[in-house]
N, C-alpha and C positions, 0 to 999 in steps of 0.2 A: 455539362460538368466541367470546371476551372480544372487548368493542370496540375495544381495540388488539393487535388481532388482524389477520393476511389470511392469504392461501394462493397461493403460485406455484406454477404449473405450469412441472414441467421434463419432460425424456424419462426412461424409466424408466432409461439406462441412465447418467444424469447422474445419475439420484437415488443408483441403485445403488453409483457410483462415490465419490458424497459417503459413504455409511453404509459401508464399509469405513474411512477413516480415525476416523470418527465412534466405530463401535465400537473399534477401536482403541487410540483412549484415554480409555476407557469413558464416551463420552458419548453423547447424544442427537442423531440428524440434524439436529434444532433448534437445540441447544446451537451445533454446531458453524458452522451457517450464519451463526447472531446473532453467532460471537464471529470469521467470517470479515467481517459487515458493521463490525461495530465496528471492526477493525482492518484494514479497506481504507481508504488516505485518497485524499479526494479532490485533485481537480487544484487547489484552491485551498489543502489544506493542505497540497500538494505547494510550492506557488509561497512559502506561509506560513513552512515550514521552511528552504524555501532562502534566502529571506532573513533569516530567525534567523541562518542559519549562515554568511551573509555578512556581517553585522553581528559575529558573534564575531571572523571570520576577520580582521576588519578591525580590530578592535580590540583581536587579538593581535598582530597583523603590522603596521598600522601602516599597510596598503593591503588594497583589496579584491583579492580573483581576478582576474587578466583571463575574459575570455569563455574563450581557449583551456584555460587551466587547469582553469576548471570543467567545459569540455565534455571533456576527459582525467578528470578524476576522477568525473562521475556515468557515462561510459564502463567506467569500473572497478569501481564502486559497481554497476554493471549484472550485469557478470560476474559477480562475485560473489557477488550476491543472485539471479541470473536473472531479475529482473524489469524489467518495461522502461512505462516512464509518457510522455505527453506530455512533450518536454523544453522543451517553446516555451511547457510552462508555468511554468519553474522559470525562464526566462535572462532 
């Protein structure tokens, strides 16, 4: 194992269920985890983005979101995606 290197211990049938999509779409259980870390953000670049998107919004419109509005659209944004993040880190 290289020095930036480690190893997690999952259960086997967590591993099993990773290397079905893994092969899938012909990659590595590796490939697949690294490019699941790479593109999980965290709750800071959760809170980062939503105020990007508060600052455009505001300076298309003229006004920011109220709170209701945005808690209706990352609501919908939820659906949608089915994913669901801390929202008390985005408001």
């Amino acid at each position: 194992m290289a020095a930036d290197e480690t190893s997690t211990e999952v259960s086997t049938a967590a591993r099993d269920r990773l290397a079905r999509p893994a092969a899938e779409h012909g990659t590595t259980l590796r490939a697949l985890v690294e490019d699941l870390a790479q593109g999980a953000p965290t709750q800071g670049e959760y809170a980062e983005r939503a105020e990007l998107a508060r600052a455009e919004l505001s300076s298309a419109l003229g006004s920011a979101p109220s709170p209701e509005a945005e808690a209706k659209a990352r609501a919908l944004l939820e659906r949608l995606g089915g994913t669901q993040h801390n929202p008390q880190a985005v408001a």
